[in-house]
VEXDREN-2710 file (C-alpha; in Angstrom, 1 decimal):
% VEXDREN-2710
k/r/px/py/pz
1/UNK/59.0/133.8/142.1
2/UNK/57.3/132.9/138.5
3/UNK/55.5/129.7/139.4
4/UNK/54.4/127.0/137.2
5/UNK/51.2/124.9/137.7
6/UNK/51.9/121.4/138.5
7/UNK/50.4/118.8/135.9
8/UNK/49.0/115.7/137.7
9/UNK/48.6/112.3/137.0
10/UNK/44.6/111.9/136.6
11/UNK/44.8/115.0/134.6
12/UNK/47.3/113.0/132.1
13/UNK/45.1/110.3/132.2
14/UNK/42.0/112.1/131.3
15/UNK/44.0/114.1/128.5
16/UNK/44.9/110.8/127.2
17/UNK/41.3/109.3/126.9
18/UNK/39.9/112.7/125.4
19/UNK/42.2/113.6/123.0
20/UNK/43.6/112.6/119.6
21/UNK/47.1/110.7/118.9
22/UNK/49.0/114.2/118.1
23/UNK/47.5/116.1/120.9
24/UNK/48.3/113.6/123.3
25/UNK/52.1/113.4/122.0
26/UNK/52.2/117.4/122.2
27/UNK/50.9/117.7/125.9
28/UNK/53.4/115.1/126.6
29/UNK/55.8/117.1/125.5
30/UNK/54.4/120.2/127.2
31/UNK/54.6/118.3/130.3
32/UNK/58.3/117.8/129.8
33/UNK/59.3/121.4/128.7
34/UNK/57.6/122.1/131.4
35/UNK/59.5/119.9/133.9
36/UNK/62.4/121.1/131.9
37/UNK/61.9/124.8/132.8
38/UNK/61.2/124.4/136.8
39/UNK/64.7/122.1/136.8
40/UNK/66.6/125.1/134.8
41/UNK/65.1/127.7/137.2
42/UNK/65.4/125.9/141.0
43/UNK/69.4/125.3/139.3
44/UNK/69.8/128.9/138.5
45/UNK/68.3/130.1/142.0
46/UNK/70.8/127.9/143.6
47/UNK/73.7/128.9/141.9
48/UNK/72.8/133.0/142.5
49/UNK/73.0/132.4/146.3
50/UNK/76.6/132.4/146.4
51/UNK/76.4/135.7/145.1
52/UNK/75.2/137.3/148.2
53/UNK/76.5/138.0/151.6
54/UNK/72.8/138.8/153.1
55/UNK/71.7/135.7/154.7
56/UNK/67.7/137.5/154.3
57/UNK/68.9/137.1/150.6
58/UNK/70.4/133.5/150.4
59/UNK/68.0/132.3/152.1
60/UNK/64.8/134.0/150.2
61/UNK/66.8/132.3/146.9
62/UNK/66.9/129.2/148.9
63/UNK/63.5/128.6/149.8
64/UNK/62.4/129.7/146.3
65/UNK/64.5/127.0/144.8
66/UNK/63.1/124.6/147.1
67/UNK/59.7/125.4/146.5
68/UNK/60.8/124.9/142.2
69/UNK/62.2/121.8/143.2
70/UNK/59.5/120.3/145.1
71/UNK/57.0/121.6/142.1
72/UNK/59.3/119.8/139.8
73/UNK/59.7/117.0/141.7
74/UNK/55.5/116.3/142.4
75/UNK/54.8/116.9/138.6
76/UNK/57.7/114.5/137.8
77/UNK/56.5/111.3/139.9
78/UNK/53.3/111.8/138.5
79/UNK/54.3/111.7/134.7
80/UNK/57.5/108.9/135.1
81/UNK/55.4/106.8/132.6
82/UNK/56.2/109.9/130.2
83/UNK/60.1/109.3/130.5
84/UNK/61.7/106.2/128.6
85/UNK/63.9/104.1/130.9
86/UNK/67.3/106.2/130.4
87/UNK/65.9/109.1/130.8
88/UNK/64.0/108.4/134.3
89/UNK/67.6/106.8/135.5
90/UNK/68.8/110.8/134.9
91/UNK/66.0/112.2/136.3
92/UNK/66.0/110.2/139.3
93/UNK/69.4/111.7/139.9
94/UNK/68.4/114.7/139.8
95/UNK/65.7/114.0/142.6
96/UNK/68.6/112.3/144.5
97/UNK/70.7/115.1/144.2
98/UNK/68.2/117.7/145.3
99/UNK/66.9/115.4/148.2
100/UNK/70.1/115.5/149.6
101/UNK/70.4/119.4/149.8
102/UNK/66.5/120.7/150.2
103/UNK/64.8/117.9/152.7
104/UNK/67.8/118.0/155.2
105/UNK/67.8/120.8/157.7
106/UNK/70.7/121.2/158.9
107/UNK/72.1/121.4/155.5
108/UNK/69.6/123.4/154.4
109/UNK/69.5/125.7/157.6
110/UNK/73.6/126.5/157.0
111/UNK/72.6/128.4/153.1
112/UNK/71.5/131.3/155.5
113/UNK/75.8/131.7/156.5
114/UNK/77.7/133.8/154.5
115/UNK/80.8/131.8/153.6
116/UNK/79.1/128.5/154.3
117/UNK/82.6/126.8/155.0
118/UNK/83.0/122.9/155.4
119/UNK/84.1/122.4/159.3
120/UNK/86.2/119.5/157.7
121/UNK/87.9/121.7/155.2
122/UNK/87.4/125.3/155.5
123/UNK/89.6/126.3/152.8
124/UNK/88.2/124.9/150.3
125/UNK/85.8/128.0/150.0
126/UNK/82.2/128.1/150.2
127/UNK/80.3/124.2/150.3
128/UNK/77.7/126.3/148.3
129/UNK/79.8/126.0/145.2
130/UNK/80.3/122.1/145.6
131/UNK/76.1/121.8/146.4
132/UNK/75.5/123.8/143.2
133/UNK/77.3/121.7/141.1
134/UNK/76.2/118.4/142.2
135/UNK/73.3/119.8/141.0
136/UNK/74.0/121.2/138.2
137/UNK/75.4/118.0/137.3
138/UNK/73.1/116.4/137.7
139/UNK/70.8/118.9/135.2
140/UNK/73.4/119.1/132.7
141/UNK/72.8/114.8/132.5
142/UNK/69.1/115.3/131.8
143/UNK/69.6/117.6/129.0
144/UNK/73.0/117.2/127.4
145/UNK/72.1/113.5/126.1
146/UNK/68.3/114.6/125.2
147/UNK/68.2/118.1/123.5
148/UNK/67.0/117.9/120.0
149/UNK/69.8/120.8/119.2
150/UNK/72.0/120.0/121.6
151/UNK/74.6/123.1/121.5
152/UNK/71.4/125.0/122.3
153/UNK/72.3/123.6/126.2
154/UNK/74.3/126.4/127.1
155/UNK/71.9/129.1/125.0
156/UNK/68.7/127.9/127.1
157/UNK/70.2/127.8/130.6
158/UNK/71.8/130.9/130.0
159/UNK/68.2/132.1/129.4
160/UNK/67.0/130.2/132.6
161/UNK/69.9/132.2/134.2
162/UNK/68.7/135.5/133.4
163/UNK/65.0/134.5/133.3
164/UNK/65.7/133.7/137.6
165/UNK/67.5/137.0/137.7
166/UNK/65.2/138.8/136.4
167/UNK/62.5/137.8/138.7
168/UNK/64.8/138.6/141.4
169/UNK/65.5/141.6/140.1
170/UNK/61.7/142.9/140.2
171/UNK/60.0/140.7/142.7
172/UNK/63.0/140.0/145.5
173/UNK/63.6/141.5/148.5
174/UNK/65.1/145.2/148.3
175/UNK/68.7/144.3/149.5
176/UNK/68.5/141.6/146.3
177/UNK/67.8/143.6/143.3
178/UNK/71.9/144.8/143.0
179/UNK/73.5/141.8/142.4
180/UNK/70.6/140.7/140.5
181/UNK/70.6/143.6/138.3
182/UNK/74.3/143.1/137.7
183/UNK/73.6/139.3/136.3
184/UNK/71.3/141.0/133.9
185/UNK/73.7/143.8/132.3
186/UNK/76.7/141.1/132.0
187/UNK/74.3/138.7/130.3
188/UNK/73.9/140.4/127.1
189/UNK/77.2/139.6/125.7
190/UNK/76.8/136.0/127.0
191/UNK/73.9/135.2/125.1
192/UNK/75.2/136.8/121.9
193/UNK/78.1/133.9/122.8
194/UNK/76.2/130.9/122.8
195/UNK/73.9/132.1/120.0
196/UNK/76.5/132.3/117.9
197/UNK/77.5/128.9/118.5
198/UNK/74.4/127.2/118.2
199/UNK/72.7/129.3/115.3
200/UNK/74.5/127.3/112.6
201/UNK/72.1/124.5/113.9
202/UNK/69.3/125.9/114.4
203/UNK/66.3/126.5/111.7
204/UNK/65.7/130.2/110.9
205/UNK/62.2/129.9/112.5
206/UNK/64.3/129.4/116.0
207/UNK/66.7/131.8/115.4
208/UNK/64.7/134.4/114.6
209/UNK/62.5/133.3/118.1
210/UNK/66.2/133.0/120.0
211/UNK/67.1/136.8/118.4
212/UNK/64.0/138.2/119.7
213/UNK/64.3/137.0/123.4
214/UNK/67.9/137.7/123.2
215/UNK/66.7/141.5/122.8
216/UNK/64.1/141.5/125.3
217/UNK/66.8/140.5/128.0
218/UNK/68.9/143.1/126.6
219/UNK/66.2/146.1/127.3
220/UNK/65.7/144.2/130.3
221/UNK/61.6/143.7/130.0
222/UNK/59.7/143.6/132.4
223/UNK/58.0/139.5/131.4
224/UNK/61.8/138.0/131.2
225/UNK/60.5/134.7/132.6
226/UNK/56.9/134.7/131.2
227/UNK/59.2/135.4/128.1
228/UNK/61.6/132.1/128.7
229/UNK/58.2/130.4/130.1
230/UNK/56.5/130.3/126.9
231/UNK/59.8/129.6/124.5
232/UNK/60.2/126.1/126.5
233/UNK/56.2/125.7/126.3
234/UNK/55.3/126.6/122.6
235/UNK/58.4/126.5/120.7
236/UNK/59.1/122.7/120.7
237/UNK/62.7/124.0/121.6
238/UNK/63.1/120.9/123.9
239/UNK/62.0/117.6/122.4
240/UNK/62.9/114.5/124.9
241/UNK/62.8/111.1/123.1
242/UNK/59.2/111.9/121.3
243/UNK/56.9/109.0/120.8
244/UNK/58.6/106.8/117.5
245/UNK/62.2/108.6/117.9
246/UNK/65.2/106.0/117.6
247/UNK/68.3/106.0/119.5
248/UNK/70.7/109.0/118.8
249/UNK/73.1/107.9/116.2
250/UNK/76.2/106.6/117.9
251/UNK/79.7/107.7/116.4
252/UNK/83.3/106.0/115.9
253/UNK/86.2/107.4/114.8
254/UNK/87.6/105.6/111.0
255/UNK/90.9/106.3/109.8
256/UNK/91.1/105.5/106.3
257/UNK/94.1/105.9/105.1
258/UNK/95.5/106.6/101.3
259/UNK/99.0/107.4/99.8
260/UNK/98.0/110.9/97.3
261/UNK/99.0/111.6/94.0
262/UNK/97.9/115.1/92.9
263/UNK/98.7/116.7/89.8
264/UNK/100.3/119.6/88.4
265/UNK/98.3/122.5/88.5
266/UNK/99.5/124.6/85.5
267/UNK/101.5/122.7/83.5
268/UNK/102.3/119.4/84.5
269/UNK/105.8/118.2/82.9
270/UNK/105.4/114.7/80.7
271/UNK/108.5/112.3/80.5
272/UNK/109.0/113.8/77.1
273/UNK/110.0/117.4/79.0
274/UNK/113.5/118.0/80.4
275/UNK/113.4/121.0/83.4
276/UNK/116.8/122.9/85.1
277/UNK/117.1/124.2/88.2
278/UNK/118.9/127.3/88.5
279/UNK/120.0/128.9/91.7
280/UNK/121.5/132.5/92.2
281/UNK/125.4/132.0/94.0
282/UNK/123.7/133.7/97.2
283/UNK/121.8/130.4/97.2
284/UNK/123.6/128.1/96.3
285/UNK/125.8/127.0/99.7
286/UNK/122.4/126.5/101.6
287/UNK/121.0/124.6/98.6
288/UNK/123.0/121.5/99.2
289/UNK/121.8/121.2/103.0
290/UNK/118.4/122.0/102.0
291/UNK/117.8/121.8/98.6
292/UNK/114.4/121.6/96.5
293/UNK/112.4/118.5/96.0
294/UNK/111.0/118.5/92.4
295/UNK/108.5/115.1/91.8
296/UNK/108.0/115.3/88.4
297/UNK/107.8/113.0/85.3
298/UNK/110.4/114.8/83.3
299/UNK/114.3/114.5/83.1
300/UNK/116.6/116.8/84.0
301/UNK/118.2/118.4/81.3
302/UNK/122.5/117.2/81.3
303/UNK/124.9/119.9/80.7
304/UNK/124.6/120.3/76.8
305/UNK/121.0/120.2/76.8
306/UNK/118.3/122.5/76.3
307/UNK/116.1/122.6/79.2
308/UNK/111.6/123.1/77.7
309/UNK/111.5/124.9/81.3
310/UNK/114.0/126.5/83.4
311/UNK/112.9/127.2/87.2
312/UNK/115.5/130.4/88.5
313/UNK/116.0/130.8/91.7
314/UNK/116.8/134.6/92.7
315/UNK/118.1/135.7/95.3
316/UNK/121.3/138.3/95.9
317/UNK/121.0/137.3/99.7
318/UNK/120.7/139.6/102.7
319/UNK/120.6/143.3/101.9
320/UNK/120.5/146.5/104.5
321/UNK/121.5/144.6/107.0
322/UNK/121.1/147.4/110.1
323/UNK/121.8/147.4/113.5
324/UNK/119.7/149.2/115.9
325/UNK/121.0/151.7/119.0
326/UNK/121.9/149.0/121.8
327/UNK/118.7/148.6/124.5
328/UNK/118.8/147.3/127.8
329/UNK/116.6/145.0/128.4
330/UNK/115.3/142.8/131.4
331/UNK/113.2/140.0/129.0
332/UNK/115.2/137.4/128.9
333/UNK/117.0/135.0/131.9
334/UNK/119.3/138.2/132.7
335/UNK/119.3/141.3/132.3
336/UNK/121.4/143.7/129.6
337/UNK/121.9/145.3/126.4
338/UNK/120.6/143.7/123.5
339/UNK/120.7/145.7/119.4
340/UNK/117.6/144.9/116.8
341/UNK/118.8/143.5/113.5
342/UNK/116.9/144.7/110.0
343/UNK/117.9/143.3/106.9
344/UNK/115.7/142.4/103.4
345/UNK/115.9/138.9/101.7
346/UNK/114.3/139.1/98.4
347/UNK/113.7/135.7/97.2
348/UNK/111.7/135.1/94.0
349/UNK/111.4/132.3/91.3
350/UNK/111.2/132.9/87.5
351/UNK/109.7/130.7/85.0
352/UNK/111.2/130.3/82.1
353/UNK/110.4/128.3/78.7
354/UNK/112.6/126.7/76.3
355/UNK/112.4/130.4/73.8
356/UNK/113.7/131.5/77.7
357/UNK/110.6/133.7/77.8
358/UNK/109.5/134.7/80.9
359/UNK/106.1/132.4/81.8
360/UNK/105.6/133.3/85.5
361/UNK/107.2/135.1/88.7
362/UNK/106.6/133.5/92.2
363/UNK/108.0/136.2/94.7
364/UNK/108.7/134.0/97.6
365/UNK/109.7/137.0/99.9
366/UNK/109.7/140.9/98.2
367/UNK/112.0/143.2/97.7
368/UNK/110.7/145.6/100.3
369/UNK/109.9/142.8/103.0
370/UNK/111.8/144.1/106.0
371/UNK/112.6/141.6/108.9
372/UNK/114.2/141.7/112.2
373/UNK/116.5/139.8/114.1
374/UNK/118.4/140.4/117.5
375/UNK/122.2/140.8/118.1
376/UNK/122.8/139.5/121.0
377/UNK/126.3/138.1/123.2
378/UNK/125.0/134.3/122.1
379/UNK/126.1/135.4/118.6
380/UNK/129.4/135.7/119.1
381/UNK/129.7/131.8/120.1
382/UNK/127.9/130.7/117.6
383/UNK/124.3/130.6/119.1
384/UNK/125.9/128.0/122.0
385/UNK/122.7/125.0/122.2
386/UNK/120.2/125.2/124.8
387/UNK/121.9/128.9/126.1
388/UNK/118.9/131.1/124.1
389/UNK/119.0/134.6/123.8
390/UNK/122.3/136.1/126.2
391/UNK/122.1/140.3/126.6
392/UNK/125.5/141.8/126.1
393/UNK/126.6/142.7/130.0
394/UNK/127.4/146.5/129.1
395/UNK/126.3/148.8/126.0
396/UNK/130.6/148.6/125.5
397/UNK/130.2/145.2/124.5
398/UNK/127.0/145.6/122.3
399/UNK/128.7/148.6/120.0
400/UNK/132.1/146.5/120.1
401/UNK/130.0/143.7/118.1
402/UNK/127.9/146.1/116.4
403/UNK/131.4/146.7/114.9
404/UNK/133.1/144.2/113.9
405/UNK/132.9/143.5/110.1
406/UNK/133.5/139.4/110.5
407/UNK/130.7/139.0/113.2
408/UNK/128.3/140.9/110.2
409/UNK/129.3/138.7/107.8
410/UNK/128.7/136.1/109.8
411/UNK/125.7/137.3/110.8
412/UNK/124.2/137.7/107.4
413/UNK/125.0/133.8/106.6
414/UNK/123.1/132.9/109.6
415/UNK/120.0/135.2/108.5
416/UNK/120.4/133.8/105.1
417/UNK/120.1/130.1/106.6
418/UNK/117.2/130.8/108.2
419/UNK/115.3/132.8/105.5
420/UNK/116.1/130.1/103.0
421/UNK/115.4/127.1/105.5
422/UNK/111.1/129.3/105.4
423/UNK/111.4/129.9/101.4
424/UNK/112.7/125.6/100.7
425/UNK/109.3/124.2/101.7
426/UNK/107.3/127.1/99.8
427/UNK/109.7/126.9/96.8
428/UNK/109.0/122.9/96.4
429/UNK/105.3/123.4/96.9
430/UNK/105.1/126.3/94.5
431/UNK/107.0/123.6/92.1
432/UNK/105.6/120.3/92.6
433/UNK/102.4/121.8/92.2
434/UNK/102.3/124.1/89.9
435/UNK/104.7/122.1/87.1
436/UNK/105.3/118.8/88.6
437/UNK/103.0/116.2/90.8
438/UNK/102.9/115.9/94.5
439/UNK/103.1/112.6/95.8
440/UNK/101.9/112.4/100.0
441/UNK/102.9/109.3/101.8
442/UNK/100.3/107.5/103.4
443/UNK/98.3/109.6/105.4
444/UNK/95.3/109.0/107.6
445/UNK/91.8/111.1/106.7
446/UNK/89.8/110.4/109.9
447/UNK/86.0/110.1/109.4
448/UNK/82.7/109.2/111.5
449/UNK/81.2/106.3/111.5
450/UNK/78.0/104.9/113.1
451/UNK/78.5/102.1/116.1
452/UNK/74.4/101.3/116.3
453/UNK/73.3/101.0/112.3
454/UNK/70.6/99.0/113.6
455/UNK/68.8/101.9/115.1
456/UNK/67.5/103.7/112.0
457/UNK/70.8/104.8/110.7
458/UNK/71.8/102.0/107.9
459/UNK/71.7/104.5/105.3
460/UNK/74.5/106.7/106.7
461/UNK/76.5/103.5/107.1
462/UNK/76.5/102.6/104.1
463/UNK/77.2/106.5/102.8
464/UNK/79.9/106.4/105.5
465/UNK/81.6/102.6/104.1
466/UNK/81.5/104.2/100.5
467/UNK/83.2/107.3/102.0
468/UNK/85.5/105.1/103.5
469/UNK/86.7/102.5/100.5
470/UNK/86.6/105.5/98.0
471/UNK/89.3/107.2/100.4
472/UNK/91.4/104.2/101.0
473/UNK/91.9/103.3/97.3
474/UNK/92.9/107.0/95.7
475/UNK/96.1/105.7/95.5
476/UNK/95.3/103.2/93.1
477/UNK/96.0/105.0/89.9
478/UNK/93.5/102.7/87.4
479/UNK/90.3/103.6/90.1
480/UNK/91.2/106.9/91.0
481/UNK/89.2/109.3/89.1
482/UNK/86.2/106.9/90.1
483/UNK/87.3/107.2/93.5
484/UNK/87.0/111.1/93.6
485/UNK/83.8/111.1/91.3
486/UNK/82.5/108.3/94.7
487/UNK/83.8/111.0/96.8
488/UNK/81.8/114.2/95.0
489/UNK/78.6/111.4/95.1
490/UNK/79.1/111.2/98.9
491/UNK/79.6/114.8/99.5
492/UNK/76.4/115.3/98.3
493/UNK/74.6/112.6/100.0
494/UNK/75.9/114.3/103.3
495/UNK/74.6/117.3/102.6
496/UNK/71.6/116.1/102.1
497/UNK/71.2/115.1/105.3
498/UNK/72.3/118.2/106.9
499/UNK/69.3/120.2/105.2
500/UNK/67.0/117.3/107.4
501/UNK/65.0/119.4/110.0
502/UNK/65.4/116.7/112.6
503/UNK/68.8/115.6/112.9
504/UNK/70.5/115.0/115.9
505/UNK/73.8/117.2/116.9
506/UNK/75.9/113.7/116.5
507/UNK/74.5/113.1/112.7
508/UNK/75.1/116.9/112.2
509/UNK/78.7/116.6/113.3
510/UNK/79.4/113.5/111.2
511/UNK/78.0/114.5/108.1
512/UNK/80.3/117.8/108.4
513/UNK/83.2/116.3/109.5
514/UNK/83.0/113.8/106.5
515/UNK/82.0/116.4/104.3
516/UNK/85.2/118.1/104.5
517/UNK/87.7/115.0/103.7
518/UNK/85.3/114.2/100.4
519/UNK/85.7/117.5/99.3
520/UNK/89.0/118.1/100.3
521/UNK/89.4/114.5/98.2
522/UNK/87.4/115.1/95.3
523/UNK/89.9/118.6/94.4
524/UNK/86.9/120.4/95.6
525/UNK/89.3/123.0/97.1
526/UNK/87.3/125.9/97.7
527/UNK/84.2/124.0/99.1
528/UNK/86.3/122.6/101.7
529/UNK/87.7/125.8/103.1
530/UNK/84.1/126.7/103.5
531/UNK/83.2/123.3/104.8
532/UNK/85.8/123.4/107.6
533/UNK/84.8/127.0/108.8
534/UNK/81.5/125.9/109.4
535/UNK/82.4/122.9/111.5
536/UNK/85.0/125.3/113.0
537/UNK/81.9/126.4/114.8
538/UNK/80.2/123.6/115.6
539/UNK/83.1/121.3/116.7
540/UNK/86.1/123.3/117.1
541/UNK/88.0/121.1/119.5
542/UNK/88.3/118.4/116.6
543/UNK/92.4/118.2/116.2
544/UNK/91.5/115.3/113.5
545/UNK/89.6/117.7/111.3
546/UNK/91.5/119.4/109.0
547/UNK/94.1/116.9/107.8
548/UNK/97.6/116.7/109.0
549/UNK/99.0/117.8/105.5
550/UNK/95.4/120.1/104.8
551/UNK/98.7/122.8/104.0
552/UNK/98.8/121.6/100.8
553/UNK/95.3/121.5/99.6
554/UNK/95.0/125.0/101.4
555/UNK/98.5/125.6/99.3
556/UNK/96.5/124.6/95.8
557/UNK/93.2/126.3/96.6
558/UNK/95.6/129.6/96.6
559/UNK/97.4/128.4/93.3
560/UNK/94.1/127.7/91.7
561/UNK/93.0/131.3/92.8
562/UNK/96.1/133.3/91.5
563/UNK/96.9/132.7/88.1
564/UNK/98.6/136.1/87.1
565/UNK/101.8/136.4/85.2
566/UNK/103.5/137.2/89.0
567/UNK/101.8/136.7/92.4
568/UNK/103.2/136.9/95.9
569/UNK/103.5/133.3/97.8
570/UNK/101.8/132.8/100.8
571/UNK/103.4/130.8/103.6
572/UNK/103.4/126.9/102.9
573/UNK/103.0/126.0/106.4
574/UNK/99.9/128.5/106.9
575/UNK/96.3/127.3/106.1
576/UNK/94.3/129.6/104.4
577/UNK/90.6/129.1/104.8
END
């Protein structure tokens, strides 16, 4: 086993009389990567013992982990004074945890048994797994709160992982090197994982030290752990609570919350403008149960007058509408003989100016756009509620539908429905945006705040309050274009921050997530899809972050994008970073 030297408490002492300020604070420091590495290892050595049915093996793993532990636990208890208050309360669990396991016998003792079952509950599995974790809890505690780069976690145990492994794999007994060996060919791929997501975090110095190790593991070299010894030692990858550090930044969620009016992106429409809108006949039934919202400032034009734009809606309905050869098919609650539908829907809107020149083409869905349905006995009963998709019981009764000319006309008004009830929503965005305004209810744009300001973090309160009163007053149309200009300001500000060397994973995450709403806010359209894909990676379990109606900013970035004479429309609904 790769064995560290413990570091005792005279030898602290002494260091501390001899030696300057900074030296002192960087053999602290040593002293606690070093602490940091034995806990890693003596966790990763327990957790391979399940791994093996050899009892020689699990119990070579075992002592080896004890021996870590005890190392770790002697070199803690002489450096406690090293440790603030919360982090020896972790600590100690750790200590508590381990006791509990490696200084009882007859717990200890039963990690030589294959299957090591619980006699209360033996089918549970192995109590192994359950001792691990407790464990491994208990680890996880230590470092989760106290890693400078916190999403490096999972990145440096998975090193400490391999690191155990590897040692394993060259030192342990004979019948141990398989399994062993195996832990180091899967862990490749696993530590490309986890450095992908901690790299955005990390300066380039460290990722270009977390590459190199990355391919050492991968050509499986022979110093793995003197390798994952000296990145803990003389990187400064782990830095717990160094001397002067204030208490990690503590966040709260803010919803402030603004009603939005944007404006027309190509040619917004004044009060002095009248505007038609034209449908084709195909359209014009579905129209009045879902018709087009226009928010605009203009009139529409009466009967006798001359519209300055004309919006045409085209559409000669469903076309090639095909039925497949019947297929059985055992998909759906029973089985039988179900026919696939094709038909086209070409949908498009056309532009036109008072001269009824041609200004611009949206093609909502194209003329060759094929889509696919399926005929099925449902159909015949007008889709019946809650029923779903019902096969036809014989082929018979598939081709017997298949012809009957009223069931295909029906048919095609049903398809129509549907297609038009997916174009409505892109045909009023495409609208509202490009010639009218769109006007958003109020809607929530949840931000970070600080809870402890008081700690050393007063400036990003006070960035974070601006954020917050420039976002809840863009609906007040005399302070609006100061609001945004507040918002740009703030943007900025955050950023800032984020190019800080220092910053803790919680200020990271705040000044992203905030980032995004200001310059989602500010019209900064194409910044913000670039904004959110980076915190994508970083926090991608925030539901909160993108907006709940980020569809239409995504829907204007495109707009703003695709300003030729015609252009294909992209699904409203879809964001598009």
């Amino acid at each position: 086993m790769f064995k560290l030297r413990p570091v005792t408490l005279w030898v602290t002492l002494l260091i501390s009389l001899a030696l300057p300020k900074g030296t002192i604070a960087q053999n602290r420091e040593k002293i606690k990567a070093d602490l940091i590495f034995k806990m890693l290892d003596f966790d990763a050595r327990f957790r391979m013992i399940p791994g093996y049915r050899d009892s020689a093996c699990r119990m070579n793993l075992a002592n080896q982990a004890k021996a870590e532990y005890l190392e770790f636990k002697q070199t803690y208890q002489a450096n406690t004074a090293l440790f603030a208050k919360n982090e020896r309360e972790k600590l100690n669990e750790v200590v508590s945890s381990c006791d509990k396991i490696f200084l009882k016998d007859e717990v200890f003792s039963a990690l030589k048994q294959p299957d090591y079952l619980s006699s209360k509950n033996p089918s549970k599995g192995e109590v192994m797994d359950k001792e691990w974790i407790d464990i491994h809890k208990a680890c996880l505690y230590v470092l989760i709160k106290d890693l400078t780069v916190r999403s490096n976690y999972e990145l440096l145990y998975e090193f400490s992982r391999l690191a155990a492994a590897a040692d394993v794999a060259r030192n342990g007994l004979p019948s141990c090197h398989h399994y062993a060996d195996s832990l180091l060919t899967k862990g490749g791929p696993s530590l490309d994982q986890h450095f992908q997501k901690a790299q955005l975090q990390n300066s380039a110095e460290s990722n270009s030290y977390f590459q190199q190790l990355i391919t050492a593991f991968k050509n499986k070299a022979a110093d793995l752990p003197e390798q994952t010894k000296a990145m803990y030692a003389s990187r400064n990858m782990l830095i717990l609570s160094p001397e002067g550090e204030e208490a990690d930044i503590h966040l709260m969620t803010r919803y402030p919350g603004t009603p939005l009016h944007l404006d027309g992106l190509i040619k917004e429409l004044t009060e002095m403008d009248k505007y038609s809108i034209v449908a084709s006949p195909a359209a014009q039934r579905d129209m009045m149960h879902n018709s087009i919202l226009f928010q605009s400032k203009a009139h529409k034009a009466e009967k006798n007058e001359t519209a300055d734009y004309t919006f045409q809606i085209i559409t000669p309905g469903i076309l090639d509408l095909q039925y497949k050869t019947p297929e059985y098919s055992t998909d759906f609650g029973r089985p039988g003989y179900i026919s696939i539908i094709t038909y086209r829907c070409p949908i498009s809107i056309i532009v036109l100016n008072k001269e009824e020149r041609i200004e611009r083409t949206f093609v909502v869905t194209g003329e060759n756009n094929i889509f696919s349905d399926t005929l099925h006995a449902n159909v015949l009963d007008n889709f019946r509620p809650g029923m779903g998709l019902i096969p036809f019981r014989s082929d018979t009764a598939c081709y017997d539908a298949m012809n009957d000319a009223n069931l295909k006309n029906n048919i095609s008004g049903l398809l129509f429905s549907k297609k038009w009830n997916e174009a409505a929503p892109v045909i009023t965005a495409t609208l509202n945006n490009g010639y009218g305004y769109w006007k958003a209810l109020r809607e929530q744009y949840a931000i970070y705040g600080v809870k402890n300001p008081e700690a050393g973090y007063q400036d990003i309160a006070n960035i974070v309050d601006s954020t917050d009163y420039a976002i809840s007053h863009l609906g007040t149309e005399t302070v609006r274009t100061s609001c945004k200009a507040a918002l740009s300001r703030m943007l900025e500000k955050y950023q800032e921050i984020l190019q800080r060397p220092d910053i803790s994973q919680n200020v990271r995450i705040l000044c992203m997530r905030n980032s995004i709403q200001a310059a989602m806010l500010s019209d900064q359209l194409e910044r913000t899809m670039t904004l959110i894909a980076d915190y994508k990676k970083v926090n991608p379990k925030d539901y909160l972050v993108p907006s709940f109606n980020f569809s239409i900013f995504s829907f204007r970035n495109w707009m703003m994008k695709n300003g030729a004479a015609t252009v294909t429309l992209p699904p409203y609904s879809k964001p598009r970073f």
